[in-house]
C-alpha positions as CSV (number, residue, x, y, z in Angstrom):
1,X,3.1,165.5,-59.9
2,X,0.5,164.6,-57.6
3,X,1.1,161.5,-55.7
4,X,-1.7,159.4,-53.8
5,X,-1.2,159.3,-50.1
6,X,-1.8,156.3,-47.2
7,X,-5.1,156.9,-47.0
8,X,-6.1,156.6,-51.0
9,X,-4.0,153.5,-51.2
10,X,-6.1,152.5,-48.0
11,X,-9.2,153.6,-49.7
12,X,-8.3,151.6,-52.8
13,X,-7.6,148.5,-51.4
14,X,-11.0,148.5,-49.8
15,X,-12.5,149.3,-52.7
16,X,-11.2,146.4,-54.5
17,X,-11.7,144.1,-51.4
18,X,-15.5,145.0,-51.6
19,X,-15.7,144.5,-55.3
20,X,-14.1,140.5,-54.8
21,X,-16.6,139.7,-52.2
22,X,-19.5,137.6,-53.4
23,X,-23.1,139.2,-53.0
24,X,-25.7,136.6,-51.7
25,X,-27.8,134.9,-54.6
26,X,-31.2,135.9,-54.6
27,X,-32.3,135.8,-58.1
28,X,-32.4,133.8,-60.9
29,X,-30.4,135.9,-62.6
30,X,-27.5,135.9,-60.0
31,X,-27.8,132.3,-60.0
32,X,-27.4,131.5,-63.1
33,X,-24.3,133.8,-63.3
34,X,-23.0,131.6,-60.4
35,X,-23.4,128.5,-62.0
36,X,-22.0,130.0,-65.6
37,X,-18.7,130.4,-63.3
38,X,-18.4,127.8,-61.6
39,X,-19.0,125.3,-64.2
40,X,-16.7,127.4,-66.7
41,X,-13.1,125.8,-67.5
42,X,-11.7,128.7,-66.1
43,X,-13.2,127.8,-62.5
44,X,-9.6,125.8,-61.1
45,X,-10.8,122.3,-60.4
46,X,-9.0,120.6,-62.6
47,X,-11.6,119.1,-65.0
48,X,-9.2,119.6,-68.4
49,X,-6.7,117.0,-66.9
50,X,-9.3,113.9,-66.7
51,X,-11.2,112.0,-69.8
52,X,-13.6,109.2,-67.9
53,X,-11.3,106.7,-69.9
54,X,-12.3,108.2,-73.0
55,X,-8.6,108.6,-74.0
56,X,-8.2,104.4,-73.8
57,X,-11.1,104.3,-76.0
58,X,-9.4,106.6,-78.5
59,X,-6.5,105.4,-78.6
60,X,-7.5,102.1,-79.2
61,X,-10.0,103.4,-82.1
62,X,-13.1,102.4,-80.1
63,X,-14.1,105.7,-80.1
64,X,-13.7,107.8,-83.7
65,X,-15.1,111.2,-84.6
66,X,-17.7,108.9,-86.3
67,X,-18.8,107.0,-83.1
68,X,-17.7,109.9,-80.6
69,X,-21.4,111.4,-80.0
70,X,-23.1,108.0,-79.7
71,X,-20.1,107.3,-76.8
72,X,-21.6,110.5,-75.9
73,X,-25.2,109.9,-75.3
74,X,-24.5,106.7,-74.3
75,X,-22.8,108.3,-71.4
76,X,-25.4,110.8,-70.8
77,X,-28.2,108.1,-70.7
78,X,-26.6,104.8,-68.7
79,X,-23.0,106.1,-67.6
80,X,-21.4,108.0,-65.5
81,X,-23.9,111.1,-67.1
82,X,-26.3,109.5,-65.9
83,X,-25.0,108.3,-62.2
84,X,-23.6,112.4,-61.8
85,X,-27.0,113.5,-62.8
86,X,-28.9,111.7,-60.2
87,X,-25.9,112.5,-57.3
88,X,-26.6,116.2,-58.3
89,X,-30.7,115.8,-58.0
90,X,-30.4,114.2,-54.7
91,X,-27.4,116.4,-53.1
92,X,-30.1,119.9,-54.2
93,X,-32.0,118.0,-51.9
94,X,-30.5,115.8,-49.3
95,X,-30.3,116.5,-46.1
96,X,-27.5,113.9,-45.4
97,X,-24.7,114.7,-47.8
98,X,-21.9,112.1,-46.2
99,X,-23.9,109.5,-46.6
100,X,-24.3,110.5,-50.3
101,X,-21.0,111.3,-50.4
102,X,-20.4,107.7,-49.8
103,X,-22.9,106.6,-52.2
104,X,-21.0,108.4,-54.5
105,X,-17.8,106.8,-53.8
106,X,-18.9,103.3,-53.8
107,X,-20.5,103.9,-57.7
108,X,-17.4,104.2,-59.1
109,X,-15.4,101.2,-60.8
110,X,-12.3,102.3,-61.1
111,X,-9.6,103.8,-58.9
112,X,-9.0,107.1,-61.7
113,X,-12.7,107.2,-61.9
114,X,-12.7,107.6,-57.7
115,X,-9.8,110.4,-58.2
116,X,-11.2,112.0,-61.2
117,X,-14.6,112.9,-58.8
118,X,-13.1,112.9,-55.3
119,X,-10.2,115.5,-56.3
120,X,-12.6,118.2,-58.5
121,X,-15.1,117.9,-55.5
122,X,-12.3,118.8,-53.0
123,X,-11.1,121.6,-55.2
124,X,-14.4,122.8,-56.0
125,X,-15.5,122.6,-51.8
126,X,-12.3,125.1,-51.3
127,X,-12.9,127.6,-54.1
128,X,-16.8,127.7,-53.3
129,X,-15.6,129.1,-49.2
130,X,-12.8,131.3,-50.9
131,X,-15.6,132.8,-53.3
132,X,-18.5,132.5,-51.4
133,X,-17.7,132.0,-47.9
134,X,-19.5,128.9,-48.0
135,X,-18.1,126.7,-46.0
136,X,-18.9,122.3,-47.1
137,X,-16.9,119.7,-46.2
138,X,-14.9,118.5,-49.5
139,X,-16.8,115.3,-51.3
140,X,-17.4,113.8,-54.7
141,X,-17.8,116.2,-57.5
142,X,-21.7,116.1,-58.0
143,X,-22.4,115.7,-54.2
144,X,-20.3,119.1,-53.9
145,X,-21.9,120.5,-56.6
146,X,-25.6,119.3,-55.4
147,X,-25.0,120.9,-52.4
148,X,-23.5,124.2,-53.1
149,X,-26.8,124.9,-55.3
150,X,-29.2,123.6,-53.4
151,X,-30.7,127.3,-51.7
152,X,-30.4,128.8,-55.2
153,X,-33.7,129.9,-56.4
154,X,-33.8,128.1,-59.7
155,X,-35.4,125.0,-60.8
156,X,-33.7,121.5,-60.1
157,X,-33.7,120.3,-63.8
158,X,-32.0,123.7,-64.9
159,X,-29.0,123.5,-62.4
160,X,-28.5,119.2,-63.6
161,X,-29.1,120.4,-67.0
162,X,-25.8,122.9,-66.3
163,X,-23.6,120.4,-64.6
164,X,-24.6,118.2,-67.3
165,X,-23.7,120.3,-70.5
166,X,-20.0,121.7,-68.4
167,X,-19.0,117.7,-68.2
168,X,-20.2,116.9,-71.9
169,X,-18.3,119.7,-72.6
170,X,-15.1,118.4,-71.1
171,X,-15.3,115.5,-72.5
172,X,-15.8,116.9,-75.8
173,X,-12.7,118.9,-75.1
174,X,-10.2,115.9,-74.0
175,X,-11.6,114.9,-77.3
176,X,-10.6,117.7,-79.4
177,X,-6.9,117.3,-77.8
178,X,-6.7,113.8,-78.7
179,X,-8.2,113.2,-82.2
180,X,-8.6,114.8,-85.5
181,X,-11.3,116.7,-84.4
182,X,-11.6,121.0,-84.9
183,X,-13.6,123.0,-81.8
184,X,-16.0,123.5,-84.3
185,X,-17.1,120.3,-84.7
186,X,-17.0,119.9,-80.9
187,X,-18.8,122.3,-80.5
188,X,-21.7,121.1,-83.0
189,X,-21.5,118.0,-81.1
190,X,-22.3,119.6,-77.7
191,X,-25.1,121.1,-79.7
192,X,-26.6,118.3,-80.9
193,X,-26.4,116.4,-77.3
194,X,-28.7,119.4,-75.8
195,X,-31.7,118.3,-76.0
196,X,-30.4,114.7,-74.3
197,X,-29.1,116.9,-71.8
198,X,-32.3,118.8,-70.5
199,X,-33.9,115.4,-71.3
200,X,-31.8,113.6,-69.1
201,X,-31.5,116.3,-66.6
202,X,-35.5,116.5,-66.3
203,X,-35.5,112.8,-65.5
204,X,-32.8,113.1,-62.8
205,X,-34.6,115.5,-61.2
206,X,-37.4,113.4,-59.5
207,X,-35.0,110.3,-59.4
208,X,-34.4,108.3,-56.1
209,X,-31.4,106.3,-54.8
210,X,-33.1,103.7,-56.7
211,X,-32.6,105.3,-60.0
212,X,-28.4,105.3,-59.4
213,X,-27.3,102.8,-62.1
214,X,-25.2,102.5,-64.7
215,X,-25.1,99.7,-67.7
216,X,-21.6,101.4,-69.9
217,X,-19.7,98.5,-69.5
218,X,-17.9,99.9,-72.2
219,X,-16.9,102.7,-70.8
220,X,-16.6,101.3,-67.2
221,X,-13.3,98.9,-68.9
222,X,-12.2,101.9,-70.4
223,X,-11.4,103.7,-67.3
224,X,-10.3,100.7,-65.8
225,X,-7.6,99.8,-68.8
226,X,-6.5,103.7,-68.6
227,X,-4.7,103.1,-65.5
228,X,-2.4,100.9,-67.6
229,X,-1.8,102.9,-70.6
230,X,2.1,103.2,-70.9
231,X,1.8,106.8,-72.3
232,X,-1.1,109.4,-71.8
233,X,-2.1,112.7,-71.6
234,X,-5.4,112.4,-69.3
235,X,-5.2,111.7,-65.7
236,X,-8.3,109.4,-66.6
């Protein structure tokens, strides 16, 4: 029985160290693999474990599978969809991204809220250098995000659009866990927010500091009751 030797284990191992280093993004195509991975569930920031107070709202029958998409675009169009589409538009093309960072901070109204974007953007920041070698300082979620995209050669609306859907899409998730409500259906629901998504995301994408707003109250005292339910699954 042939066994291999020092130098085919060496060999190997270099092999497979080549194979996990990231090649640079030049294309569109590459790019839009890139985002497809990093926005995936499988990508470990922690995005399952958070609901925007969406889980408050459930709970308390505020939100039902009935009113769940019209939470949805509401979100998308004056909440925190909104607020995280504009902090990615200006991150792809700031050129100072603490002070955004800070910007990003101050918008939100609640201390899970704060968490919720502060801990994904420091997770993201750490796996984007172990992937790509790209080394950012760790900030809020969209900032991060903004920033690690902002050289890729794709247009601005398409890369919001992304983050966009990936967040509806957790949502709609934390949803499915919580309520009477099959993936199918979810995933209909994500479906029929799409075309509010590139919408939105098309908007975002010229928007100035002066567009950052956000008029969910709704939402806004969901996140804030969360932090006082006795029992929860969500961090959020």
């Amino acid at each position: 029985m042939d066994m291999a030797g020092p130098s085919a284990m060496t060999t190997d191992l270099r092999t497979i160290t080549r194979m996990t280093t990231a090649t640079p993004i030049t294309t569109p195509e590459a790019a839009r693999l890139h985002l497809a991975q990093v926005l995936s569930p499988a990508f470990p920031v922690g995005g399952f474990a958070w609901s925007q107070g969406l889980e408050w709202a459930m709970d308390g029958g505020v939100v039902t599978r009935a009113t769940l998409p019209q939470w949805l675009a509401d979100w998308l169009d004056h909440g925190a969809g909104w607020t995280d589409a504009v902090l990615v538009a200006l991150s792809l093309r700031a050129t100072d991204h603490a002070a955004l960072d800070d910007l990003a901070r101050a918008a939100c109204l609640s201390s899970q809220r704060l968490a919720e974007t502060v801990e994904q953007g420091t997770a993201f920041a750490a796996n984007i250098a172990a992937l790509t070698g790209q080394q950012q300082p760790a900030a809020a979620l969209a900032v991060g995000f903004g920033r690690a995209c902002a050289a890729m050669p794709l247009p601005h609306p398409e890369i919001i659009a992304a983050f966009l859907q990936a967040q509806a899409a957790a949502l709609i998730s934390a949803a499915v866990r919580f309520m009477p409500l099959g993936p199918l259906e979810g995933q209909k629901m994500l479906a029929a927010l799409q075309p509010a998504i590139l919408a939105a995301a098309a908007r975002a994408a010229t928007a100035t500091e002066d567009d950052l707003a956000s008029a969910s109250w709704g939402a806004d005292i969901a996140a804030m009751r969360h932090e006082t339910m006795p029992v929860r699954i969500f961090r959020s």
